[in-house]
N, C-alpha and C positions, 0 to 999 in steps of 0.2 A: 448693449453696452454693459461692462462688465467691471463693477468697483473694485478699488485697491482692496488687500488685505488692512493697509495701513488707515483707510476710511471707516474696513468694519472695526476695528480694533480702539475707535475712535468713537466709534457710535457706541459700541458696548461696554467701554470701560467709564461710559456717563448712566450706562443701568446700575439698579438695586439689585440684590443676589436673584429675589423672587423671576426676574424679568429677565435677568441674565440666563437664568438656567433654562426657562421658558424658550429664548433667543434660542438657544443650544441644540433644542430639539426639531428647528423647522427647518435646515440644510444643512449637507457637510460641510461646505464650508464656515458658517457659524460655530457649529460644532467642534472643529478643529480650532479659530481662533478663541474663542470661551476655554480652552485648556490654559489659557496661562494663567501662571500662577500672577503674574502681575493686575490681571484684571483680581482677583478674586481675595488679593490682600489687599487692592482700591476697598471693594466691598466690606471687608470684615472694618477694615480702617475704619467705614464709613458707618456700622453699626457699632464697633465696638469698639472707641475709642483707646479704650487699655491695650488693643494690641500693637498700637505703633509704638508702645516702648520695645527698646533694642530685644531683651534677654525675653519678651512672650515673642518677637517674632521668630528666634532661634528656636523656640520650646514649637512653636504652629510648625514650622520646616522640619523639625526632627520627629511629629508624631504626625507627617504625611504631606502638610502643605496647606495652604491657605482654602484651597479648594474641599477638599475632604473635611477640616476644621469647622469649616461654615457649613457641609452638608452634616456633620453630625449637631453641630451648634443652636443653629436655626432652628427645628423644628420642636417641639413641646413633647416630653416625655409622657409616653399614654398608658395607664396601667388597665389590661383589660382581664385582670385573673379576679377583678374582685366579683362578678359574676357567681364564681364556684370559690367565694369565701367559706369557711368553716373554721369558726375558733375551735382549736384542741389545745386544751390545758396539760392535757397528757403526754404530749411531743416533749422529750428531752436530748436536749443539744451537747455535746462533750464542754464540760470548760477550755480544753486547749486544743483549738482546732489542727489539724494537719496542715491546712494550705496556712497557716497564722504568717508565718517567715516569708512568705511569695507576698504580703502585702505591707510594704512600707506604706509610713505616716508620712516622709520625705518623697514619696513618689506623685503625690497629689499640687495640683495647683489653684487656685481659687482665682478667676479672672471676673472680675463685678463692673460691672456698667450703670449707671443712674440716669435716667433721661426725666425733665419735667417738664412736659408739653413738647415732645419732640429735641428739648434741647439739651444736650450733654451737661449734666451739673458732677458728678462724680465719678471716678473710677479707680479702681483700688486692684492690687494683686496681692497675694497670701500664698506664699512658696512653702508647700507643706505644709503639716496641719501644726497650730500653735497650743504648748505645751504636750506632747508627745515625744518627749527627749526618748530616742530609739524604742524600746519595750516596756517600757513603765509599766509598772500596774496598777498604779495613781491614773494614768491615761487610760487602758483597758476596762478598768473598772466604775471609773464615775464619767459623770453623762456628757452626753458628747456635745462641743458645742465651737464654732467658729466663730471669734469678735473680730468684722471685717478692721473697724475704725482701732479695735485697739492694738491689730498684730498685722495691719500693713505692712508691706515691706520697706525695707528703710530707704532699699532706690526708688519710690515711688516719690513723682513730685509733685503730687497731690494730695501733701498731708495736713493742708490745711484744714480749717473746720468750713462744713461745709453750708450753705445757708441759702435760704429762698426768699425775695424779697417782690413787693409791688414791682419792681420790675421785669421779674419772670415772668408776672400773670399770677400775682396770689394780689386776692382783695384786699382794703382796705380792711384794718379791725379797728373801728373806734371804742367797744366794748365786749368784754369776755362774757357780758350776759348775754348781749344780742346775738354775738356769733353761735352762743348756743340754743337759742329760739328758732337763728333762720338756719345755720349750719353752713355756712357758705364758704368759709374755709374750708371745711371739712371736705364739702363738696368739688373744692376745684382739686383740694390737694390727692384726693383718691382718685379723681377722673384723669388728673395732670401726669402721675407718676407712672413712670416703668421701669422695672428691674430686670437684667441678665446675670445671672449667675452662674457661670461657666465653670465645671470641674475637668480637670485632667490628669490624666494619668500616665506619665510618662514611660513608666515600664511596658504597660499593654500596650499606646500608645491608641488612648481612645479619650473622647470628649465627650460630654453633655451638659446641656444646660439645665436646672433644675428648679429654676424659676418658671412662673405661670408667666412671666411676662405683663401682663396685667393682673390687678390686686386683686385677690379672694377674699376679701375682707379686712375686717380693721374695727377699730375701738377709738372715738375721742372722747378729750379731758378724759382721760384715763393714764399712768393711778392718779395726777394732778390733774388742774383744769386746761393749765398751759402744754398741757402733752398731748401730742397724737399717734397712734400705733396700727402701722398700713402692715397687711400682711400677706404674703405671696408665699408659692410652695408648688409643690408637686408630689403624687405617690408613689412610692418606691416601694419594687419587688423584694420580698423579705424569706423566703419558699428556702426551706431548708436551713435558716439562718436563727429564726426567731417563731416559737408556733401561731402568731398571730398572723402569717404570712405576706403580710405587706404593714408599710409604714408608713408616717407623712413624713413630708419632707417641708420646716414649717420656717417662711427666712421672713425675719423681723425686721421694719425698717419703722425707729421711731424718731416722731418729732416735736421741739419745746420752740412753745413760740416767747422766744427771748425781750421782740417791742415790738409796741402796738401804736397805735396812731394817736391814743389818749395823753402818750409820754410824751408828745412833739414829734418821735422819728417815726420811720413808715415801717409797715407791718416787717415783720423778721420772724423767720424759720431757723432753727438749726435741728440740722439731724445729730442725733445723739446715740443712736443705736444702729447696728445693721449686723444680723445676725445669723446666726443658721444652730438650726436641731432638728434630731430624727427622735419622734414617737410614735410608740406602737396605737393600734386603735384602743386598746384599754387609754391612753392620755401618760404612760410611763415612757418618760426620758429613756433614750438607747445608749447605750454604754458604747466607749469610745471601740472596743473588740468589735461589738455586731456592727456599730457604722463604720469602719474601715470595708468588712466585707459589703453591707448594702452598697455602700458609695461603688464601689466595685463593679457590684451586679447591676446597677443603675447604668453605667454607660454602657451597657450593651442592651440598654432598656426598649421597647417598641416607641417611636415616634410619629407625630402627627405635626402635618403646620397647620393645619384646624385648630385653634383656639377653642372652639368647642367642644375636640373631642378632649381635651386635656381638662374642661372647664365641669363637663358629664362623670370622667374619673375622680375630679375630686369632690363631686356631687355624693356618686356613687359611695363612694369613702363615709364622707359626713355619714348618709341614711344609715348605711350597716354601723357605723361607731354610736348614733343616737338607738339605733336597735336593739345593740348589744348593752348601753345604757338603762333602757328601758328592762330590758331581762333581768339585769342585775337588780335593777330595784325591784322589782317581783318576787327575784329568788329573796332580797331581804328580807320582805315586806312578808313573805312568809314564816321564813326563820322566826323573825320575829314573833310571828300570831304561835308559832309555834313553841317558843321560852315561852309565851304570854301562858297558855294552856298547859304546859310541862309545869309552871310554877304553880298553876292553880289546882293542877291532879295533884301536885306533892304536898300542899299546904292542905285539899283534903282530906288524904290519906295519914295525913298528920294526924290531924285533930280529931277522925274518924279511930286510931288507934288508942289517942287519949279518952277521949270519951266513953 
């Protein structure tokens, strides 16, 4: 006995993408119903909230389809050049690239997803990149940076302030000493959080995500006591762009806990920050010229849905930038001994003449 199409179509438009595509490869007939695009904007729907507004499902259909979307979307940008890094100070780049005019500032889309503990609390889109009025060279030339919260789009209906409360799953805080002896907020709110951060680019008509997905780190009560700052990213191919030949990709999401349970009301978050910037491994901000091209070269980047292998690359990253840290305080540390000892040959050649 042999099931409707209309059973399988039934059965798989209640999978996640991961299990759908898995469904995909075990018969043709699977295989053939898994092509519609209807199951595969179920899914995106169902990770990524921002895209059931009208004008991103138009932008998903015109750079291929909900399918394609979620295969470039899902999986974790993996940089594996950094193997055969070598810093060259020597590389020089032209100021005014040839390909400059093939990359609009207006060609880009910012689609952001927030989950805290599985559950949708934010999403945001950013149509083009903010302040980049056509060529500027106010844009080109100082550092590049996306403020999700403060250059949302105006038809987004999510512009309210966004907040996390005892009812999400964040602890009680009866005091700002104790939370910082046991760290328990700290702890849920790093373990609780995930970000997407989706770029596209609708001339190429390519996507990627450039978030880790899960946090890479973070700072609490930092620069306040009432602040906390969760930080996510990924490394971005820089090879021919900039001599340091890869970048980070560094997306800030911070947060001020506005009440605590001392005041009478119950604990409260608000996020205050969600941000994005590219730095090289020296720690200098990338000017808005070289991030238009990495952003670029980044959706055509290698992916992985191994969370590990994405978690190894920006491992990898860290070691070689605290190495090349380490060098540079060497090459000082010598310089130094070395004025130390020039000053003292010249101070006796001095006094060696007087004498």
């Amino acid at each position: 006995m042999s099931l409707s199409s209309d059973l399988f179509y039934d059965i798989l438009r209640r999978l996640d993408g991961a299990t759908l595509a898995s469904a995909a490869c075990t018969c043709a007939a699977l295989c053939s119903i898994s092509k519609e695009e209807s199951l595969w904007e179920n899914v995106c729907s169902s990770m990524w909230p921002s895209t059931n507004r009208e004008d991103v499902k138009s932008l998903i259909s015109s750079v291929g389809g909900f399918r394609k979307f979620y295969a470039d979307s899902f999986p974790l940008l993996v940089n594996k050049d950094l193997v055969e890094f070598h810093h060259n100070n020597n590389l020089d780049y032209p100021d005014d690239w040839i390909e400059s005019e093939s990359i609009s500032p207006s060609n880009f889309v910012s689609i952001v997803d927030i989950r805290f503990k599985e559950k949708p609390i934010c999403s945001k889109v950013v149509l083009g990149i903010p302040n980049a009025n056509g060529y500027d060279d106010w844009f080109y030339n100082c550092p590049f940076q996306i403020d999700i919260l403060a250059y949302a789009d105006t038809e987004d209906h999510n512009n309210g302030a966004v907040n996390l409360s005892i009812s999400d799953g964040l602890p009680a805080i009866t005091s700002m000493e104790r939370e910082k002896k046991d760290g328990k907020l700290w702890q849920e709110l790093r373990d609780g959080l995930r970000l997407s951060w989706i770029v596209v680019n609708r001339k190429i008509k390519q996507a990627a995500n450039l978030s880790s997905w899960f946090p890479l780190g973070g700072q609490r009560h930092w620069p306040s006591d009432n602040d906390f700052v969760v930080r996510f990213g990924s490394i971005l191919p820089a090879k021919e762009i900039l001599p340091c030949q890869v970048v980070e990709c560094i997306l800030i999401m911070k947060f001020r806990l506005v009440q605590s349970e001392s005041e009478g009301t119950e604990t409260s978050l608000k996020l205050t920050e969600l941000s994005m910037q590219l730095e090289d491994i020296e720690g200098a901000h990338v000017n808005g010229r070289n991030s238009l091209h990495i952003l670029k070269r980044a959706l055509s980047c290698q992916r992985s849905k191994n969370y590990g292998d994405a978690l190894e690359s920006c491992h990898m990253y860290s070691k070689v930038q605290n190495e090349l840290k380490k060098e540079k305080m060497r090459n000082q540390s010598r310089f130094d001994r070395l004025c130390i000892l020039s000053g003292i040959a010249a101070f006796m050649t001095f006094w060696y003449f007087v004498l």
